[in-house]
N, C-alpha and C positions, 0 to 999 in steps of 0.2 A: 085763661090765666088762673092757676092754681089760689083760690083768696086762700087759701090755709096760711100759707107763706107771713102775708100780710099781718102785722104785729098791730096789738091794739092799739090806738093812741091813747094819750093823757088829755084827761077831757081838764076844760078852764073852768074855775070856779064861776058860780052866777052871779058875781059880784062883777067879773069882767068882761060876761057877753056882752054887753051894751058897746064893749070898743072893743073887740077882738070875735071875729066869726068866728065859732068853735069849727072843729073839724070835725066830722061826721062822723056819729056816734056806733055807724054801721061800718067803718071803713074795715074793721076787723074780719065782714064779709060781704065783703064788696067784691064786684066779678067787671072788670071791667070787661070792653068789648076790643081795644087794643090796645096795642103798646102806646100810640100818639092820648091818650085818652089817660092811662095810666101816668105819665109822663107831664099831662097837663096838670094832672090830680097832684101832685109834689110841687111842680112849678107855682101854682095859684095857691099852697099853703105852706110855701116853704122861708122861713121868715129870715131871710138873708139880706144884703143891701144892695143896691140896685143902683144903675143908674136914674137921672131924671125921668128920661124918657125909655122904654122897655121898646129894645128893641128883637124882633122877630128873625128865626131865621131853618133852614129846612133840616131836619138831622139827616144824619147821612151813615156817619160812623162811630158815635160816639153818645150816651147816654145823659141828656143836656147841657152837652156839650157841642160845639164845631169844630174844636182841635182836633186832629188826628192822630195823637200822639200815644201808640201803645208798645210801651217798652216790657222789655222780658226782666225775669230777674236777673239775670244777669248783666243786663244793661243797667240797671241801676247801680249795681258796684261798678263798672264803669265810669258811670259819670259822677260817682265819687273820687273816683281816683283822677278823672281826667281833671275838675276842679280843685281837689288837692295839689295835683302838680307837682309832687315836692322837688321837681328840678327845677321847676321856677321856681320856686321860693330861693332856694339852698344857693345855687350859680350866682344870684346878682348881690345877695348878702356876706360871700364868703370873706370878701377883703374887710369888712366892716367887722365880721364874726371873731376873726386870727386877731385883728390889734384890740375887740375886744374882751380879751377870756385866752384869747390862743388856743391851741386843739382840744384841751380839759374841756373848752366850755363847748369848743362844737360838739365833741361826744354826748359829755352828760348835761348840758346843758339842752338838748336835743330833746335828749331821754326824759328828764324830768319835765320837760315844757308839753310832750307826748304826755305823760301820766297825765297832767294837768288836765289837759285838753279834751283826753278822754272819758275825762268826767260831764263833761258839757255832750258830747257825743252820745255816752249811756244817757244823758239826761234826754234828748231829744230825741232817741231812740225809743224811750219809753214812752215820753207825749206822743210820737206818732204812731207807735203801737194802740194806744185807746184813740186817734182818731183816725180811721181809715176813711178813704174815699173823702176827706174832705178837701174841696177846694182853697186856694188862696193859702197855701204852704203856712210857714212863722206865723205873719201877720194874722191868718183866722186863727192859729192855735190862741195866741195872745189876746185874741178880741174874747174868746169862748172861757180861756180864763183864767180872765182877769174879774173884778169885782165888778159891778152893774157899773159904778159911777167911771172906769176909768177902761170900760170895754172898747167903747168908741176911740180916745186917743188912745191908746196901747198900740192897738191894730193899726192906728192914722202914723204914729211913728216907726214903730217895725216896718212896715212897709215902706214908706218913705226912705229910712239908713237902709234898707235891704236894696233896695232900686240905686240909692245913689255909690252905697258901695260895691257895686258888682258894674254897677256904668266904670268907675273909677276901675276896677279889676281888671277889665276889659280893655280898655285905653292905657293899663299898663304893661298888658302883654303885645297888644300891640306896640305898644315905644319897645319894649326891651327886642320884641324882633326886629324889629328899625335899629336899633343900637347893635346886636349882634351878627345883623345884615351888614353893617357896614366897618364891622371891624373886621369883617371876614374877607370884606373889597381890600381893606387896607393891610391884611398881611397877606394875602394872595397876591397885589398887586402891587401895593407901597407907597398908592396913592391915597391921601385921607380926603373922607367925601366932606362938603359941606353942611352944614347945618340944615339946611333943605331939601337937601340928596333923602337925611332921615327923615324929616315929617311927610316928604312925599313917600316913602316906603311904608310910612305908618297909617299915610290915611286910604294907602291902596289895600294894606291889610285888613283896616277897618271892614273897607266895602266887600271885601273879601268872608270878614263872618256876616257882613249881612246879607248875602250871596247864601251862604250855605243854612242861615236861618230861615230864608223866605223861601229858600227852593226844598226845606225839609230832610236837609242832606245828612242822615245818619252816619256818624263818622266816630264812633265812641269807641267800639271795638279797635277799630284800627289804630283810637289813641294809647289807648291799654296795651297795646302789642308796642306802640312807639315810648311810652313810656317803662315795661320793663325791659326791651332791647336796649336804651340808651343807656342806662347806665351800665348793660353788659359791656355794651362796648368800648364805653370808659374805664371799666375795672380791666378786662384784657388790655386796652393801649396802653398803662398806666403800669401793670403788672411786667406785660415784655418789654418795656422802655425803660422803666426805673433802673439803674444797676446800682445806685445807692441810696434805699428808701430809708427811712427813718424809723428810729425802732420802736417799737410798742409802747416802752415804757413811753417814751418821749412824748407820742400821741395821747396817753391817759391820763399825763401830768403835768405836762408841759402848761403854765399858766403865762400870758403876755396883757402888757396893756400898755398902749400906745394912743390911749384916750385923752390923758393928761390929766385926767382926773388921780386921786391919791389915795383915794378911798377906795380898799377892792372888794367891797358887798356893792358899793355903785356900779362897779365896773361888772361883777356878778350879775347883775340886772340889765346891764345892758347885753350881756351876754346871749341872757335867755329870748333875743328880740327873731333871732332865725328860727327856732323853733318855732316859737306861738305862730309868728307870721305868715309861716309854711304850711301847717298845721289846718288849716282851715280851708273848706268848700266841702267838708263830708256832708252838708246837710241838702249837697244834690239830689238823693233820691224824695225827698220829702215833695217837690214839688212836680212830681208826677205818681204822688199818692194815689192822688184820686181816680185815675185810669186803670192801676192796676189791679191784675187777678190777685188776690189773698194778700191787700195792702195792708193788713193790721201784722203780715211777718215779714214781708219783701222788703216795706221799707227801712223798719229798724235794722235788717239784714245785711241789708246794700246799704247803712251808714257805720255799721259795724265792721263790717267785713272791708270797707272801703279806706277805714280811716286806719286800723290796722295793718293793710297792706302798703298804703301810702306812711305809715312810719316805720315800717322794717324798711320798704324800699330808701326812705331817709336815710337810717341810720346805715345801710351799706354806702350810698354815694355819698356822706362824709364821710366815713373811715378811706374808701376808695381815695376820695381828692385829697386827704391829708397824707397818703402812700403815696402822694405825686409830689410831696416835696422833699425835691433832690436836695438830698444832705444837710434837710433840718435848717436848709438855710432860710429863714421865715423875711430876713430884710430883703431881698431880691424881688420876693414873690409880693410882701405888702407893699413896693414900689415900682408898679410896673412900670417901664418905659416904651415898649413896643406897642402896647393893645389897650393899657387904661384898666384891664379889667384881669384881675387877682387868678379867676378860674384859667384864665386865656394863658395867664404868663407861664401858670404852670405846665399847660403842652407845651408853649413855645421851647421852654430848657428841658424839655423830653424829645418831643420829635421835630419833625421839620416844619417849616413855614404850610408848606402844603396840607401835611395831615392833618394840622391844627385848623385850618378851614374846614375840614370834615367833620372835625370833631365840633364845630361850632353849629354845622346845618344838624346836627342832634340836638343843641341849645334849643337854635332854631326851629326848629317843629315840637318840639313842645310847647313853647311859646305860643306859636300858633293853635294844635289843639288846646291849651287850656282856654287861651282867647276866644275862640268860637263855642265853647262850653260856658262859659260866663256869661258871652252874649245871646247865648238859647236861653238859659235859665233867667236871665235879665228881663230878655223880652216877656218870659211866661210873668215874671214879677210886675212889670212897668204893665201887664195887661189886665190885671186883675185891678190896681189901681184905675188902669181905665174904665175897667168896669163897674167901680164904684163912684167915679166921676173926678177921680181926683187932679185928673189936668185939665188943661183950657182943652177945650174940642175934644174931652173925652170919645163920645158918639164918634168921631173919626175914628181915633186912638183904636178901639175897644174891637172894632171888625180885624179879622182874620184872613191872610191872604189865600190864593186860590188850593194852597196846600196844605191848608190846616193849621199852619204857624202864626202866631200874630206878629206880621212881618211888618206891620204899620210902628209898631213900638219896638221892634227891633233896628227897623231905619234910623227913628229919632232916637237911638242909644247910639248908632253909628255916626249920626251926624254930632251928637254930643262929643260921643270920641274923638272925631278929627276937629273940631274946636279947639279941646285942649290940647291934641297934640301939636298946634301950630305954636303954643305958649312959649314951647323949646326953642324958639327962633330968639326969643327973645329972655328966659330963663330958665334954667333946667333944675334950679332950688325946691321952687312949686311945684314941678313932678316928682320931686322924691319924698316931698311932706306928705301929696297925696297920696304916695305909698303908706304912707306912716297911718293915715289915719282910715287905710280901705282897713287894717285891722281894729283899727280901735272901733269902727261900725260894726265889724262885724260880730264884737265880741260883745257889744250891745245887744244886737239882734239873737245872737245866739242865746244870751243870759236871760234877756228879758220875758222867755213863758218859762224858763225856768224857774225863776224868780218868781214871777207869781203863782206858778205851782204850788211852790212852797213855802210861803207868804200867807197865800188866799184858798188854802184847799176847801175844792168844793165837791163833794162826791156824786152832783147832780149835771154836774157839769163836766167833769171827767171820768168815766171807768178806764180802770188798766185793760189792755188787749191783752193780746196770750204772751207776748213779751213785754214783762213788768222787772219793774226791782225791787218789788215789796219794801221789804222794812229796809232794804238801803237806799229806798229813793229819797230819800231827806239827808241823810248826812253825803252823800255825792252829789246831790244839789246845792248844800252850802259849802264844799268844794269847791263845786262849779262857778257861782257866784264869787268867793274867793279869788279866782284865779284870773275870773274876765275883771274884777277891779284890779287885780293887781297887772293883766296885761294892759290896761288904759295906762295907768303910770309909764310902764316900760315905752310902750309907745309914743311918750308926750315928755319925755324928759330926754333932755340934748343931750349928743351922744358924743362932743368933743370940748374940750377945754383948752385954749380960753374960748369962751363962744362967741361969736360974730356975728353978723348979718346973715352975712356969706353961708355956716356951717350952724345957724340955730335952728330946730327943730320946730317947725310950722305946725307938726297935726293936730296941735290942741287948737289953735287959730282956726284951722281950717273944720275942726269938730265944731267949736263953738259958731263957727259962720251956719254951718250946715246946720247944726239944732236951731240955732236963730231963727232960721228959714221956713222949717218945718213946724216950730211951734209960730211963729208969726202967723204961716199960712193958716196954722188951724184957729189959732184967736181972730185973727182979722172974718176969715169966710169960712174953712170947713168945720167949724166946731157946729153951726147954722143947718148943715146939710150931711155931714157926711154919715154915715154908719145908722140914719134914719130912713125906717121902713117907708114904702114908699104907700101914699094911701089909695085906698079903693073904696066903692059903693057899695050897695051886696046888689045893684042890678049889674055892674065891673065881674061881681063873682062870680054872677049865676049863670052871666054871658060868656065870660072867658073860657071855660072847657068847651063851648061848643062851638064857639068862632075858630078856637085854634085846632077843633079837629076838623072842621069844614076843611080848614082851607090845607091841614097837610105840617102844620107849624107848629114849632116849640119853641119858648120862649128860650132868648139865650141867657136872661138873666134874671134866677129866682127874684121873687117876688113876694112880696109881705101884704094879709089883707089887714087893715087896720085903719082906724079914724082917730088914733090921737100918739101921738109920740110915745110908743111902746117898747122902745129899742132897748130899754134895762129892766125889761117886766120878766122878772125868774120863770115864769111861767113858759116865756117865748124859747126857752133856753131847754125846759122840757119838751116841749112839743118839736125844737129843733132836734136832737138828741133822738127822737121815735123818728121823723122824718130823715134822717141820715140810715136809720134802718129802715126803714121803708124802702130806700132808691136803693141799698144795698141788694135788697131782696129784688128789687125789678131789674138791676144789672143781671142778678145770676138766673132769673127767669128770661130773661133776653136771650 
């Protein structure tokens, strides 16, 4: 093994040997004897968090790691785009969109909420640019930085809203494929199913992405080809059917509000709720950073390239569905009687009852690929918190199924989803609040290392990679910032008048439950444990390289040597920082 490679460390002042082993003052030419020895050598000084107990396990494919997860570049702009979705988004919000704003707002209401959005995008394209190869997506960007006193909750909430908004994501694709499944029974046959018929179609769908998470079933490609087919073939059905579409002007100007509200900057605001909402899951490639070849370009690439294509693909499937109403007649379509749902009535007064069922198994599969995309990337989330011990029975949690997947935390995402989707039996208010607030988590998660980026800048703690934004990363960060407060608002404010029970607007409720939860958990017991190093002896130190090369084993979860609570010592932050080049340098000697 090449020692040239190997980058010198940052040695600890002597003020700190006494609680922190330095790393070895030779390591700059050190020659190990193999890769499992080399591999120990990062493990036993790599001062990350760990679970309680460290557990062991054999590598196989992957560089301390057990996932098997090696995506190309080009899968990563896939699974931007298959998490973006924007036919999921656009389809379920349309009837909500026209009474609020009418076609003006779907157009440039779109367009502007994209600009926005893509501020947040460049922002987290450029964090992930200076952090390549790190594990634990958001939440370690957040933990690395944020300031010493708030690195531990930072990282403890990002994760947290990341896990429960994308369980929430997940359980929403599945209901709306349950919903679009059975509108399709009912205009194909005329029969309308029961309230049961759908939660048993949703929690078959469930088991269904966790099927293809535990068995490692790469299907990303194939969603990217479903996803720009589909709206082709909605703009050709829509194109040959129409024979009296609506005229341009009408589309770019046309303003409606059928909110009841009186005010129309309120109603402006409610306008902009299909874009933001749509808008989001670009930051799929991020959490297959760490496996890939040249992740300090691949991944800002495939979040750029990803979020860009999912908003031109936007803005043609609104222009497309507002060409699908026949003769500008907008009462017909915002009251549907036949199907319930705004996109559906427009085939119905285009083609036949039949077509329009085909046109729906295009809903329908999107639905489904974005759902099994949410619950891959969930599970990769829901496992890193395992590995930090943040659930009960972590140490179960935390293991990896026979394919590489952590399919133990992709189960309990599934089992969580078919939970809630039985709610519908009994309320279908509370799944649409939870819609409301999978964005408003998400626009936390997303803001929050932006925010401290540009709050807390620490130059020892982040370098820009080779894609930076220089001197615009501060005024498109305070964009960014901007835009995700002002998407919380949108999202948390009713969107009809008078407001009721019935039609008021849950996601503040359900955000405030859900922080309750999270900062409970962490005052009550993880503030005690979480995000501290875990301790060792120096006879722990001097044994651990040579036990785990006996026996053939690498640990699966870095490791901190330390004897006193060192988890906000700047120092650990440099030697982290050299240690990230280090296992860089041992992948590309690998």
């Amino acid at each position: 093994m090449n020692p040239s490679i190997l980058r010198s460390p940052p040695q600890a002042h002597s003020s700190q040997q006494t609680d922190i082993i330095p790393l070895p003052r030779f390591a700059a030419s050190v020659n190990f004897s193999s890769y499992n020895e080399a591999a120990s050598f990062v493990q036993i000084y790599s001062p990350c968090t760990t679970l309680h107990s460290v557990e062991l396990t054999k590598p196989k494919h992957g560089f301390l790691e057990s996932l098997k997860r090696v995506l190309a570049p080009m899968q990563a702009i896939a699974a931007a785009i298959t998490m973006s979705s924007v036919m999921s988004g656009i389809v379920p919000l349309t009837q909500q969109e026209l009474a609020s704003g009418g076609p003006v707002m779907m157009v440039f209401g779109f367009a502007f909420a994209g600009i926005m959005a893509f501020t947040i995008a460049l922002s987290l394209a450029d964090i992930s640019s200076g952090f390549p190869n790190v594990k634990g997506g958001l939440s370690e960007y957040s933990r690395r930085l944020a300031p010493p006193h708030l690195k531990r909750i930072s990282s403890w909430v990002v994760g947290w809203l990341h896990f429960f908004a994308f369980v929430t994501g997940a359980t929403g694709c599945a209901f709306s494929f349950a919903l679009f499944a059975t509108s399709a029974i009912e205009i194909a046959t005329g029969v309308i199913p029961q309230r049961w018929v759908t939660v048993l179609i949703h929690i078959a769908v469930s088991i269904a992405f966790g099927l293809i998470n535990a068995f490692q079933i790469n299907i990303n490609m194939l969603s990217v080809a479903w996803h720009f087919m589909g709206p082709i073939v909605v703009l050709i059905t829509i194109a040959a059917s129409n024979k009296d579409p609506p005229s341009i002007s009408w589309m770019l100007t046309h303003f409606e509000n059928q909110t009841g509200f009186s005010n129309s900057l309120y109603v402006v605001l409610l306008g902009l709720v299909q874009g933001a909402f749509t808008l989001t899951g670009y930051d799929a490639p991020i959490h297959t950073a760490y496996n890939m070849p040249n992740a300090a370009w691949q991944v800002p690439h495939g979040i750029i390239c990803g979020f860009l294509v999912s908003f031109f693909m936007g803005e043609v499937l609104i222009i497309t569905l507002l060409s699908g109403i026949k003769g500008q007649d907008l009462a017909s379509i915002l009251n549907p009687v036949i199907s319930g749902n705004t996109v559906v009535e427009i085939f119905i007064h285009l083609i036949s009852r039949a077509g329009t069922s085909c046109i729906l198994v295009i809903f329908i599969g999107t639905f489904f690929f974005c759902g099994q995309g949410i619950l891959k990337t969930v599970s990769q989330i829901g496992h890193e918190l395992a590995t930090k011990g943040a659930f009960p029975r972590s140490e179960y949690l935390a293991q990896v199924g026979p394919q590489g997947q952590p399919s133990r935390v992709g189960w309990l995402c599934v089992s969580i989803s078919c939970v809630i989707g039985t709610l519908h039996l009994g309320n279908s208010t509370l799944l649409e609040a939870m819609s409301s607030a999978i964005a408003i988590e998400m626009n936390l998660v997303y803001t929050i290392p932006v925010a401290l980026r540009l709050f807390y800048p620490n130059p020892t703690s982040f370098q820009p990679g080779p894609f930076s934004l220089g001197r615009f990363r501060n005024p498109i960060a305070v964009v960014a910032v901007w835009w995700s407060a002002m998407g919380t608002l949108i999202f948390a404010i009713p969107g009809v008048y008078p407001i009721t029970p019935k039609n008021m607007n849950y996601a503040g409720v359900l955000l405030l439950i859900t922080l309750g939860f999270i900062l409970g958990y962490w005052y009550r017991s993880a503030r005690h444990w979480f995000g501290l190093p875990v301790e060792y002896t120096m006879d722990t130190k001097r044994s651990s390289a040579i036990e785990l090369e006996q026996m053939g084993y690498v640990s699966r979860y870095p490791t901190v040597v330390s004897k006193n609570n060192l988890g906000n010592d700047p120092e650990l932050d440099e030697i982290e920082n050299w240690l990230d080049n280090l296992e860089r340098d041992l992948y590309r000697m690998r």
